[in-house]
N, C-alpha and C positions, 0 to 999 in steps of 0.2 A: 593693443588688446583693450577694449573694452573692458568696464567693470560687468557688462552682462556676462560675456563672453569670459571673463574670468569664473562666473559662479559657477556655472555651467563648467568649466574644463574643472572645476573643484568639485564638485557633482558627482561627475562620472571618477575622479581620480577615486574618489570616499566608497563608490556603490560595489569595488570590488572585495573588500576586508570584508563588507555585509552579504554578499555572495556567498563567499568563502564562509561564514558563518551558518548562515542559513544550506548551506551543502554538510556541512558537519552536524548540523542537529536534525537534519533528515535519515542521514546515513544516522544516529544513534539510535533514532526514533526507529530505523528500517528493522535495527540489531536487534533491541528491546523487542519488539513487536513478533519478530523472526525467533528469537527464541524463547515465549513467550507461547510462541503456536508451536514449536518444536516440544517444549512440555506440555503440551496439552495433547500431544498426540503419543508422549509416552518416551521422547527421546532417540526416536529412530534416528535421526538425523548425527546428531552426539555422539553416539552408538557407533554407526557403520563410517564415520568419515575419516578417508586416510592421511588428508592434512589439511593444515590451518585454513590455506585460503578457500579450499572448497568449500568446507566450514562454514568460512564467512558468507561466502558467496549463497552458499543455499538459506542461511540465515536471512542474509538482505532479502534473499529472491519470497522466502517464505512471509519476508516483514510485508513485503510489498504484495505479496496476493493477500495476504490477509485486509489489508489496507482497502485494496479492489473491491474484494469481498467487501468490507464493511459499508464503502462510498455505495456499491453497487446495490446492495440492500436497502439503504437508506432512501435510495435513487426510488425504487422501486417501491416499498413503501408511504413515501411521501405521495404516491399517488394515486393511493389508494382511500376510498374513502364510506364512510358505513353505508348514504345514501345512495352509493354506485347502484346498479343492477349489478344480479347475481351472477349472471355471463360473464359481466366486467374483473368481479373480486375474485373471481375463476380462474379469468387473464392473468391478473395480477399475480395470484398465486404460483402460477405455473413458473410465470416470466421469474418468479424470487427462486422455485425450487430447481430450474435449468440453470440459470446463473450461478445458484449456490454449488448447484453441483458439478458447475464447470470449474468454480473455483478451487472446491476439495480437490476432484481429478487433475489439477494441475500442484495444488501440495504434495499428493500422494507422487505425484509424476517428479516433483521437485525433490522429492524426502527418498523414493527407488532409489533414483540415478544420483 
């Protein structure tokens, strides 16, 4: 073996503990964020759930549309701009309040069931 072929099979040995790390502070970030949107809608989620992991599970699910939400906005936003024409800011506008409100009806959807 090679000294290249050594760094390399050291590389990939190292890059799975930083995986494994970076999956655990997604998933905290998912939780935080999940319930974070779950008080801010009042605790329904809290409230009605009949055990832990569903819990968890609508927390993540909640972390991550908000998440959606947030990218998806920014998304849209960033491309909008004063000197556009007014049809365009129009567009834009539309494109933020269907997406927005896809993401709601999918918390609400998430926060129901």
């Amino acid at each position: 073996m090679t000294a290249l072929q050594a760094r390399a099979w050291r590389q990939r040995q190292s890059r799975g503990p930083k995986l494994f790390a970076a999956a655990i502070v997604l998933a905290f970030l998912l939780l935080v964020a999940g319930l974070w949107a779950d008080t801010q809608l009042g605790l329904p989620l809290s409230r009605r759930v009949r055990s832990t992991a569903a819990w968890l599970a609508g927390l993540l699910s909640l972390g991550a549309l908000f998440g959606l939400g947030e990218m998806g906005a920014d998304w849209i936003n960033a491309r909008d701009h004063v000197h556009d024409p007014l049809w365009k800011r129009v567009m834009h506008l539309l494109a933020l309040f269907g997406f927005s409100g896809g993401v709601v009806a999918g918390m609400i959807t998430s926060v129901a069931y």
